[in-house]
Structure formats: structure tokens, C-alpha cells
N, CA, C and O atoms as a GROMACS GRO file, in nm:
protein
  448
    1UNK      N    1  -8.400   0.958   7.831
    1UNK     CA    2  -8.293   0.917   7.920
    1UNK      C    3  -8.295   1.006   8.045
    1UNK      O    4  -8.300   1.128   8.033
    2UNK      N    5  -8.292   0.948   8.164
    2UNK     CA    6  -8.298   1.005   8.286
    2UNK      C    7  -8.182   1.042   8.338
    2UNK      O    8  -8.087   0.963   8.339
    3UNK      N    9  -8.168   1.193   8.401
    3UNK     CA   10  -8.035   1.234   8.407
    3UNK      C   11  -7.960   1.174   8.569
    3UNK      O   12  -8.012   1.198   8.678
    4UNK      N   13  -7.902   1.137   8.561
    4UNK     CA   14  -7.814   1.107   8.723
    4UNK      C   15  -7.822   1.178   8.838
    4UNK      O   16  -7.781   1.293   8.834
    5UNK      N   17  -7.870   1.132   8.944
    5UNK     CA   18  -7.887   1.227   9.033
    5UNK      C   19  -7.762   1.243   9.083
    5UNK      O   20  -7.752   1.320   9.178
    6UNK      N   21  -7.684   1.200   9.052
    6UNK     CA   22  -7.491   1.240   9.130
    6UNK      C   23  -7.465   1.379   9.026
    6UNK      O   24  -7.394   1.471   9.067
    7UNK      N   25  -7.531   1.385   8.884
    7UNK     CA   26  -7.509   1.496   8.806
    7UNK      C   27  -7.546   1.645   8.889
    7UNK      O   28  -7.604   1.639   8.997
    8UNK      N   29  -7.517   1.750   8.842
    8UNK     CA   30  -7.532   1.862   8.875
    8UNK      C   31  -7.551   1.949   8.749
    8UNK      O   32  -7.496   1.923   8.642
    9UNK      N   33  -7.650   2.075   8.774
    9UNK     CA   34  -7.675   2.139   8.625
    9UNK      C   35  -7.523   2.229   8.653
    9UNK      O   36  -7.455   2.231   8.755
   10UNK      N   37  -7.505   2.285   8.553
   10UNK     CA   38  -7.402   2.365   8.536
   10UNK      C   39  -7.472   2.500   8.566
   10UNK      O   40  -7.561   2.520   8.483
   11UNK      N   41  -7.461   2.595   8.651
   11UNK     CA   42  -7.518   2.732   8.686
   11UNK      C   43  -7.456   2.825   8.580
   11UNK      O   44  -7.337   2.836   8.553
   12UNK      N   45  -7.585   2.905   8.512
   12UNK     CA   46  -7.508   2.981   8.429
   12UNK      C   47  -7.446   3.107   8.443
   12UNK      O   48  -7.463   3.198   8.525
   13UNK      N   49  -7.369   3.094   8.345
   13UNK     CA   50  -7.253   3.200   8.412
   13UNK      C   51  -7.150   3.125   8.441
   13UNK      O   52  -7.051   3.197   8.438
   14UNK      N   53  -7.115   2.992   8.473
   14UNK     CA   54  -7.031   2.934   8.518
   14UNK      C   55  -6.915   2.832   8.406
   14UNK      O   56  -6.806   2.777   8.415
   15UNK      N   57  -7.013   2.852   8.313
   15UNK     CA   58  -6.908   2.746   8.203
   15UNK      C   59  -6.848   2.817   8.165
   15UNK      O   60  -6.794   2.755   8.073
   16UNK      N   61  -6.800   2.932   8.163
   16UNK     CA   62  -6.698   3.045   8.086
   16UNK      C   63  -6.597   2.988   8.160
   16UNK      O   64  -6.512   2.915   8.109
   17UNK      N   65  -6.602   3.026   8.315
   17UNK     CA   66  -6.552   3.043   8.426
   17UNK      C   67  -6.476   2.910   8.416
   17UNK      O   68  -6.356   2.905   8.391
   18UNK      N   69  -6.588   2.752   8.444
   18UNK     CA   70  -6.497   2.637   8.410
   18UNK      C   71  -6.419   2.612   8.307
   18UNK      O   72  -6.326   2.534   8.323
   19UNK      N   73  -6.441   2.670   8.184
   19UNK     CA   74  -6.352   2.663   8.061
   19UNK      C   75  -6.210   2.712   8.080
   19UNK      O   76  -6.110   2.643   8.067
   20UNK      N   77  -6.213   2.844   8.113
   20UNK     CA   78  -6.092   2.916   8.148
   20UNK      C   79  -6.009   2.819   8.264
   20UNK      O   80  -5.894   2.777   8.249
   21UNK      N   81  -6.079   2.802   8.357
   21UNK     CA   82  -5.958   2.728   8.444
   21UNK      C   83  -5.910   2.618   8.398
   21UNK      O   84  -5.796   2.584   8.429
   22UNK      N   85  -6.003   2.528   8.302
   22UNK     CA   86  -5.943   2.426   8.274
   22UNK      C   87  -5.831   2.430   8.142
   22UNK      O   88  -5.760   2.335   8.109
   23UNK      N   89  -5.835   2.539   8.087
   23UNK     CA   90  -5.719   2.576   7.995
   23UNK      C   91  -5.614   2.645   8.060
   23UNK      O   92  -5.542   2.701   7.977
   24UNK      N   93  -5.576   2.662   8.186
   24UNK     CA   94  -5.495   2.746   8.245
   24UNK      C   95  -5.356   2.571   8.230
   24UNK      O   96  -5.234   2.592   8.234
   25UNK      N   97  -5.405   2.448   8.216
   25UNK     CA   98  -5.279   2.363   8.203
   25UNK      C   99  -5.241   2.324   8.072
   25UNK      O  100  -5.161   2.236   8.039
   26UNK      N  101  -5.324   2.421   7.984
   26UNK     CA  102  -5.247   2.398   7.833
   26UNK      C  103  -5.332   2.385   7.722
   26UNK      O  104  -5.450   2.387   7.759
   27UNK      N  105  -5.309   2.364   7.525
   27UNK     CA  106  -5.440   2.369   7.511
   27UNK      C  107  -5.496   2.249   7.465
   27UNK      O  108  -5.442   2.140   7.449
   28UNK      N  109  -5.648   2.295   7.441
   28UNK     CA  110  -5.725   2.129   7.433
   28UNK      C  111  -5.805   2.153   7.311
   28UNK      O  112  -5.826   2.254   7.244
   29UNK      N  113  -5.844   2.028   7.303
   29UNK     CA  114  -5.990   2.020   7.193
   29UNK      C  115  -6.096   2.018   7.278
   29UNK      O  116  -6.086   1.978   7.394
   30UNK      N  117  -6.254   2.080   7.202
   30UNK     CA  118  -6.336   2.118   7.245
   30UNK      C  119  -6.383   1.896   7.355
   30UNK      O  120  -6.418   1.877   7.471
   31UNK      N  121  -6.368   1.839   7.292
   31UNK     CA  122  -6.396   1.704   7.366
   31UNK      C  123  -6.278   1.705   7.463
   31UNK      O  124  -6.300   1.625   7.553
   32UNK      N  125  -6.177   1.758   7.475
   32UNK     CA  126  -6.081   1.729   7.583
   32UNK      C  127  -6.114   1.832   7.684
   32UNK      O  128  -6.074   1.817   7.799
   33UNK      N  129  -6.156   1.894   7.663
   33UNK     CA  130  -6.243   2.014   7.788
   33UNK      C  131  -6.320   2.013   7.831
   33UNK      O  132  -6.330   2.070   7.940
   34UNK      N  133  -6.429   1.946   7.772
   34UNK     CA  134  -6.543   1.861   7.845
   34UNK      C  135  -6.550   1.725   7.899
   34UNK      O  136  -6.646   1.683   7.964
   35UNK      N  137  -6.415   1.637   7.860
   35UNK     CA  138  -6.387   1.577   7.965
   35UNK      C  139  -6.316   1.605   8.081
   35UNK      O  140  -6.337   1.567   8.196
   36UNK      N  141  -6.254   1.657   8.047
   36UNK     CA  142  -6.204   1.717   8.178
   36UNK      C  143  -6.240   1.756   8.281
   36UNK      O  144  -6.200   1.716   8.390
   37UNK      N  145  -6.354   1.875   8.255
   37UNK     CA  146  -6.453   1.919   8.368
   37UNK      C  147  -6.498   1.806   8.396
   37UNK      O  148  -6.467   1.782   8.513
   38UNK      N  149  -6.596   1.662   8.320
   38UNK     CA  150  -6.626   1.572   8.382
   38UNK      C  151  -6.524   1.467   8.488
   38UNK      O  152  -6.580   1.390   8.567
   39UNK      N  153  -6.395   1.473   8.478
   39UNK     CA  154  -6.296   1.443   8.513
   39UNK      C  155  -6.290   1.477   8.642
   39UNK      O  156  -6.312   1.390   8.726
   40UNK      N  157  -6.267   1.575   8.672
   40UNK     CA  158  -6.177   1.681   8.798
   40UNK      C  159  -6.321   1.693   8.897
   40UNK      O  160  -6.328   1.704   9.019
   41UNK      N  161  -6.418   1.686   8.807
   41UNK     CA  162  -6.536   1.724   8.937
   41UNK      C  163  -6.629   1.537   8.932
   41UNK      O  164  -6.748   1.506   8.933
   42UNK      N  165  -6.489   1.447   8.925
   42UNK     CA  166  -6.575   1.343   8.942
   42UNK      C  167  -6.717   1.301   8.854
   42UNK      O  168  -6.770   1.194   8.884
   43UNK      N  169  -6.738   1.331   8.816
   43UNK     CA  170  -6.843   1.299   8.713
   43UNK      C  171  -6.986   1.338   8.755
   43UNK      O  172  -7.092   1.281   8.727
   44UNK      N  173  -6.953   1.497   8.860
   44UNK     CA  174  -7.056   1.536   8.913
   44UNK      C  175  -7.100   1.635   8.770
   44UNK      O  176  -7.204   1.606   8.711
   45UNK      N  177  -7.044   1.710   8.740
   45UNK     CA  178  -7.094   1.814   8.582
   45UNK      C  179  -7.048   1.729   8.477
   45UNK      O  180  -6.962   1.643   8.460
   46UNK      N  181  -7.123   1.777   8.423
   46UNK     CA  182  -7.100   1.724   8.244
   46UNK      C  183  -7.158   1.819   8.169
   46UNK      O  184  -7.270   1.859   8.198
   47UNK      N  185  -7.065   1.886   8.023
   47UNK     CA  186  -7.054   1.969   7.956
   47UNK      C  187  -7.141   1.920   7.810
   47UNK      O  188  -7.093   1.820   7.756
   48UNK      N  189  -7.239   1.968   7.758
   48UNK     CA  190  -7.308   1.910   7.668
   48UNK      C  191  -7.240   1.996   7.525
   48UNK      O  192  -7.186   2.106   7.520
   49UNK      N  193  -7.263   1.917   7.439
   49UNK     CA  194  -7.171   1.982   7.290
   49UNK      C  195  -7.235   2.115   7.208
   49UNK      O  196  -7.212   2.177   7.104
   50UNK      N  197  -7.348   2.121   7.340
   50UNK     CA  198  -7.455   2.217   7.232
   50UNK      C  199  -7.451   2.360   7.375
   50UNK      O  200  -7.530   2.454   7.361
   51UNK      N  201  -7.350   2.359   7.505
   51UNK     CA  202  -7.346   2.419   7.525
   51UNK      C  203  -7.214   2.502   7.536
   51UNK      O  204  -7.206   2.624   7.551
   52UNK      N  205  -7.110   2.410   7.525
   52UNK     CA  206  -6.955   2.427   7.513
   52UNK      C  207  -6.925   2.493   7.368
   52UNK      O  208  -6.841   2.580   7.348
   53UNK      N  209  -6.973   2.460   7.314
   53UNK     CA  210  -6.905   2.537   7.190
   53UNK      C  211  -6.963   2.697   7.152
   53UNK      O  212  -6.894   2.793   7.118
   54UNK      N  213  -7.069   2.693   7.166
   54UNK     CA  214  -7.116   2.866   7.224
   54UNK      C  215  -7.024   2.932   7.310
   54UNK      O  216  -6.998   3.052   7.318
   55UNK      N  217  -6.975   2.827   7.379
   55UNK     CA  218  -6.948   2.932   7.502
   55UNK      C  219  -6.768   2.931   7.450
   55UNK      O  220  -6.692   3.024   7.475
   56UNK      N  221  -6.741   2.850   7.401
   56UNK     CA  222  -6.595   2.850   7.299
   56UNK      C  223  -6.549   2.988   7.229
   56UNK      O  224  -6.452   3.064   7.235
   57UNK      N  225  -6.685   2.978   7.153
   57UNK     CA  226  -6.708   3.115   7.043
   57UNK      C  227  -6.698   3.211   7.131
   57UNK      O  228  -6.588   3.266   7.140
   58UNK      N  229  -6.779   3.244   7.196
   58UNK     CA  230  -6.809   3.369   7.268
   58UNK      C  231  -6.642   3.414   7.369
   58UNK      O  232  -6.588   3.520   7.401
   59UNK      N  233  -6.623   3.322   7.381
   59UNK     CA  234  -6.461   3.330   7.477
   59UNK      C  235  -6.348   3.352   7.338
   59UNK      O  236  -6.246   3.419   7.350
   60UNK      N  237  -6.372   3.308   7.254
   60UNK     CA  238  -6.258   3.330   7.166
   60UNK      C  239  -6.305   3.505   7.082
   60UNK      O  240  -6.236   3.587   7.022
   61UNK      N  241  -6.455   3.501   7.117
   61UNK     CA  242  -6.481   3.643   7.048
   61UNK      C  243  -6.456   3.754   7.143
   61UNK      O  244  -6.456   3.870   7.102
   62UNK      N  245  -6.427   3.717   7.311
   62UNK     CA  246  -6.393   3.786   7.375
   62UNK      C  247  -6.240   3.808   7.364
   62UNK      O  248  -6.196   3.919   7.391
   63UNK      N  249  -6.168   3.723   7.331
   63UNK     CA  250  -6.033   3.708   7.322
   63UNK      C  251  -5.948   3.700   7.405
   63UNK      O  252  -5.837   3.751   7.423
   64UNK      N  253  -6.051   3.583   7.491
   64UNK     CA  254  -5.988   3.542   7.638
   64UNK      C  255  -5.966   3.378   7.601
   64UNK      O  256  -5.922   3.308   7.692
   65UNK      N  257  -5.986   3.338   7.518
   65UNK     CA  258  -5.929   3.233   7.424
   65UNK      C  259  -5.873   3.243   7.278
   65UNK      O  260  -5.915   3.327   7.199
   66UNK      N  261  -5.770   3.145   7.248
   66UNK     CA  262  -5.756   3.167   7.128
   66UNK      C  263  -5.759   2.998   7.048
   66UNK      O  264  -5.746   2.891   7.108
   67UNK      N  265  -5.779   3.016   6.905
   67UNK     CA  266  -5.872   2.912   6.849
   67UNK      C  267  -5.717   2.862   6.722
   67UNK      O  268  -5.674   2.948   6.644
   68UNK      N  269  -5.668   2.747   6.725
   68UNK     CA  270  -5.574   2.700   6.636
   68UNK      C  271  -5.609   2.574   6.599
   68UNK      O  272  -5.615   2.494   6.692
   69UNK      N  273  -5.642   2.519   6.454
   69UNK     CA  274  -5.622   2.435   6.394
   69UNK      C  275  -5.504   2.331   6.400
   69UNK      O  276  -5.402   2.370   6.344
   70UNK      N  277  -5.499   2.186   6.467
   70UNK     CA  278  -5.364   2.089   6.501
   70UNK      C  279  -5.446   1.979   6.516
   70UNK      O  280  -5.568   1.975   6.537
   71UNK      N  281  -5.347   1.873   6.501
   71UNK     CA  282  -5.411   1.718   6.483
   71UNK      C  283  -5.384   1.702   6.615
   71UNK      O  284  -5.285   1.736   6.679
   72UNK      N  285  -5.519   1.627   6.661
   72UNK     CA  286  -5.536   1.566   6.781
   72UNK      C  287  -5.472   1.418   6.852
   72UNK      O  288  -5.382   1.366   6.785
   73UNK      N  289  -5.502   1.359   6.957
   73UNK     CA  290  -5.400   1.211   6.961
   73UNK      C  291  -5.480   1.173   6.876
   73UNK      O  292  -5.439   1.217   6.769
   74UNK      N  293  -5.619   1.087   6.854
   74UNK     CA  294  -5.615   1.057   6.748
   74UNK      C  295  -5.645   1.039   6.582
   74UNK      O  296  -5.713   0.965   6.510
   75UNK      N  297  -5.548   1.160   6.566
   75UNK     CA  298  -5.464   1.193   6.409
   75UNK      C  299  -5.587   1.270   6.297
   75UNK      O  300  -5.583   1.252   6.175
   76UNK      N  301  -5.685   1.352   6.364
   76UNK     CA  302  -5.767   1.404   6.343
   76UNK      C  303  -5.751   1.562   6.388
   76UNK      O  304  -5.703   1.614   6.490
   77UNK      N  305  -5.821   1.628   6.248
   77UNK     CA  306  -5.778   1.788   6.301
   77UNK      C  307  -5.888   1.801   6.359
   77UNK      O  308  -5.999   1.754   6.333
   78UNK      N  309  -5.841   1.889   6.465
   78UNK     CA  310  -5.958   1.946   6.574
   78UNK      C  311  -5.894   2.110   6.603
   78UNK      O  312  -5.774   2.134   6.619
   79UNK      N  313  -5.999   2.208   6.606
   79UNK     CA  314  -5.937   2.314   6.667
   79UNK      C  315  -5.884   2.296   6.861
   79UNK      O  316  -5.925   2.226   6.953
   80UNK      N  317  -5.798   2.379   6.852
   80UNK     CA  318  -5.740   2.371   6.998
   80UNK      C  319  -5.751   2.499   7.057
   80UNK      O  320  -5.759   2.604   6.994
   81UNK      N  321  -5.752   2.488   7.179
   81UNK     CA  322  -5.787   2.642   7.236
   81UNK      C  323  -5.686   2.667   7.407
   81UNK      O  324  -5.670   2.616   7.518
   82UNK      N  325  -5.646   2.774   7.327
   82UNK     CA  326  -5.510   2.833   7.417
   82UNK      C  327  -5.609   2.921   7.527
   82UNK      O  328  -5.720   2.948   7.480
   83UNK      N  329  -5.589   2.956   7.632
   83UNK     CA  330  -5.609   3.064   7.717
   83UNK      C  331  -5.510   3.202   7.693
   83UNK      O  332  -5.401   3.176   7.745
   84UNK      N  333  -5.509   3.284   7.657
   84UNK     CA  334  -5.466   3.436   7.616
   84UNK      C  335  -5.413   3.500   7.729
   84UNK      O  336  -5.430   3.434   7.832
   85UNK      N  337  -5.370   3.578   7.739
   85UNK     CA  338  -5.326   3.662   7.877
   85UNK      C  339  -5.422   3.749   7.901
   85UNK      O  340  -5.412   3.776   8.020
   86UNK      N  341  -5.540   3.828   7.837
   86UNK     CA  342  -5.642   3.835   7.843
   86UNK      C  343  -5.738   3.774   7.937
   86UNK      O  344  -5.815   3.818   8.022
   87UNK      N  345  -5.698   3.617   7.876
   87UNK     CA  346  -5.811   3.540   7.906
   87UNK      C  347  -5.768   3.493   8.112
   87UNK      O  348  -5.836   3.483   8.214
   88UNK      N  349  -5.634   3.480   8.080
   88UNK     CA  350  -5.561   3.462   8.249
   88UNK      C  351  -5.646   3.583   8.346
   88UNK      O  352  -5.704   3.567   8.454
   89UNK      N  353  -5.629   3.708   8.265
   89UNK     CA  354  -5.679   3.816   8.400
   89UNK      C  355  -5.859   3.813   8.414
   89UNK      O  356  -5.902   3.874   8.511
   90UNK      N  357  -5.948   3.756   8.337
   90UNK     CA  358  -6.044   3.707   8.347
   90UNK      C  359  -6.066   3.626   8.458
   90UNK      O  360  -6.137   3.645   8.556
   91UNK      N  361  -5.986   3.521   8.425
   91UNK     CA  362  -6.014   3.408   8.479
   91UNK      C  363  -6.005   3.457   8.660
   91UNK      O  364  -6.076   3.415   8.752
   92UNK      N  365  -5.894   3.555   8.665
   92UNK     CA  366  -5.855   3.606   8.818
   92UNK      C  367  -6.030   3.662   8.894
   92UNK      O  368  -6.094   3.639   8.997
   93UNK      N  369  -6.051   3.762   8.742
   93UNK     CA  370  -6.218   3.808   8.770
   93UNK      C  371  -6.288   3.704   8.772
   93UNK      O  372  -6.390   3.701   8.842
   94UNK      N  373  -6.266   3.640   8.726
   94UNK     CA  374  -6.417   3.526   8.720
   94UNK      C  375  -6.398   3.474   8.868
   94UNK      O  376  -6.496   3.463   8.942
   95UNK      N  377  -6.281   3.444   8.904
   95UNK     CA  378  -6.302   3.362   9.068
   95UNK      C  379  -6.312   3.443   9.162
   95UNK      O  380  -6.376   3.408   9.261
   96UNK      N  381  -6.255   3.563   9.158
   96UNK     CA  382  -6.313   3.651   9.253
   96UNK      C  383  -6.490   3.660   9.264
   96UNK      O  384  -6.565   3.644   9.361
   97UNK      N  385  -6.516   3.689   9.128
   97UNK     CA  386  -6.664   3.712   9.156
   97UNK      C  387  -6.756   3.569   9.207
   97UNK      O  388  -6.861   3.579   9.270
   98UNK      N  389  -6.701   3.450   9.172
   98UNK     CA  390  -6.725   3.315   9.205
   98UNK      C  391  -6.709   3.344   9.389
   98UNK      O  392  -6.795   3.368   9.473
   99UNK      N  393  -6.564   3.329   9.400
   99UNK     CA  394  -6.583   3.333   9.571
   99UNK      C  395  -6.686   3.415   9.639
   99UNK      O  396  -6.735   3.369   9.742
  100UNK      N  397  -6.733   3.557   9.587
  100UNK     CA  398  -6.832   3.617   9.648
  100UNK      C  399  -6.892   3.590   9.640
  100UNK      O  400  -6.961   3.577   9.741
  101UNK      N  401  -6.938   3.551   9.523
  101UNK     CA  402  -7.101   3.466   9.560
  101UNK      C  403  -7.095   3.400   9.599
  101UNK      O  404  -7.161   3.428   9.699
  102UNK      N  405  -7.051   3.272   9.615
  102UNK     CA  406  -7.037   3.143   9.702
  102UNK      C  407  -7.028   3.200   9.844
  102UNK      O  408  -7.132   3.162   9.898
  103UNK      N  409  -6.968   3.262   9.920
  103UNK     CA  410  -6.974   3.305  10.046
  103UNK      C  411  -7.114   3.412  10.074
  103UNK      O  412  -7.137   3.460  10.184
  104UNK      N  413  -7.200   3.436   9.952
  104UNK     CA  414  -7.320   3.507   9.986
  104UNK      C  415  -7.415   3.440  10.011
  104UNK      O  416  -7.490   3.461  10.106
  105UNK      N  417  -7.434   3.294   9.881
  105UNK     CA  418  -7.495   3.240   9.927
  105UNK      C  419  -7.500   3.110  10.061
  105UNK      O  420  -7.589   3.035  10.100
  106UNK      N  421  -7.366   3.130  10.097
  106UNK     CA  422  -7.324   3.006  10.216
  106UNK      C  423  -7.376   3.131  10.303
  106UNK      O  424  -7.468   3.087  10.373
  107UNK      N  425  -7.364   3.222  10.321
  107UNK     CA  426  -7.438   3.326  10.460
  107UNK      C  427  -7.593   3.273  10.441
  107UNK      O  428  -7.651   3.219  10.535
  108UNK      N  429  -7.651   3.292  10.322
  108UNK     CA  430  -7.835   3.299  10.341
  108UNK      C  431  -7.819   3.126  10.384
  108UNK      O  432  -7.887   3.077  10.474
  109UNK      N  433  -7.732   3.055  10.314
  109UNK     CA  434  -7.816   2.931  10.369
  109UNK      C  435  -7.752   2.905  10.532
  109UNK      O  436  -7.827   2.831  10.596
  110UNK      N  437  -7.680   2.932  10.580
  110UNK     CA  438  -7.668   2.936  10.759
  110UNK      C  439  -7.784   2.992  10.840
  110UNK      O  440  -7.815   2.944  10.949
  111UNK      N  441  -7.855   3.108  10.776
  111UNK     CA  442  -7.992   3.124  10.814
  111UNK      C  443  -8.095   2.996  10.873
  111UNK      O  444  -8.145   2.986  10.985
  112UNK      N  445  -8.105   2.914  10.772
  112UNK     CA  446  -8.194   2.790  10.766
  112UNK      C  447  -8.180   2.742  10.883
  112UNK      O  448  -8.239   2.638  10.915
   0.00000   0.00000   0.00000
């Protein structure tokens, strides 16, 4: 299957970063967070199941998420995942360090 050229890879380093913001409006199941990102960025990223849930673990082992067992809309248990206050002052780091790079690399490419 040929991937979409409207798609975009996800830069790594960056799905922590999108996870956290997208739990900053409450919590979700691991499929309601990866739609979402596909959602909000238009259906330019898409979150694959084999890379979101690593990065789930690793955020809940950081304890900038937290991980609760609740039935989903539909009527199926799914874990849900809260953002932590932890995980809020992260998220402040993660976009700071996001805006700098983004303005480092918008300088090299004005070069061109």
C-alpha cells in the first residue's frame, strides 16, 4: 500500500510532544489519540498502533501520563490516559524546545 503524499512522517521526538498536547483537553483511549492527531492536523500525520503505544508506555513510565482502566463509548474497556501535572510542565518543555528548533531550522532554510 502506497503511502499519501498529503501524509507526513512523524519526526522523531515529536510523538511524545503530540501526545501530551493532545491530552491537555482530557482523557482518551489509545485510538482516540490517534485520531485526533489525524483530526486537528487534517489528515496530514497519522499515528501507527505500533508506534503510539511505546510511546504511551514510555510517557506513563515517565509519569507525564497516567494510565486508568474505563469503558469506552463503545461499551468496551480500554485504558485511558490522563496528562499528570508532571506531564503539563513537560509539555511547556517540549514546545519550547519545538519552537527553537522550528525557528532554527526556518533560519537555514531562508538561506536557500
Amino acid at each position: 500500500m502506497e503511502r499519501s503524499e498529503s501524509r507526513l512522517d512523524i519526526l522523531p521526538g515529536t510523538l511524545d510532544l503530540l501526545i501530551l498536547r493532545t491530552l491537555v483537553s482530557g482523557p482518551m483511549h489509545g485510538w482516540s489519540i490517534s485520531e485526533r492527531i489525524q483530526q486537528i492536523s487534517e489528515e496530514a500525520l497519522q499515528v501507527n498502533q505500533g508506534s503510539l503505544y511505546p510511546a504511551l508506555h514510555r510517557l506513563e513510565h515517565r509519569g507525564w501520563i497516567k494510565a486508568e482502566w474505563a469503558t469506552s463509548e463503545l461499551g468496551r474497556r480500554a485504558r485511558f490516559y490522563r496528562l499528570t501535572a508532571s506531564g503539563r510542565k513537560q509539555l511547556e518543555v517540549e514546545k519550547e524546545n519545538w519552537a527553537r528548533l522550528n525557528s532554527a531550522i526556518g533560519r537555514i532554510l531562508e538561506l536557500a
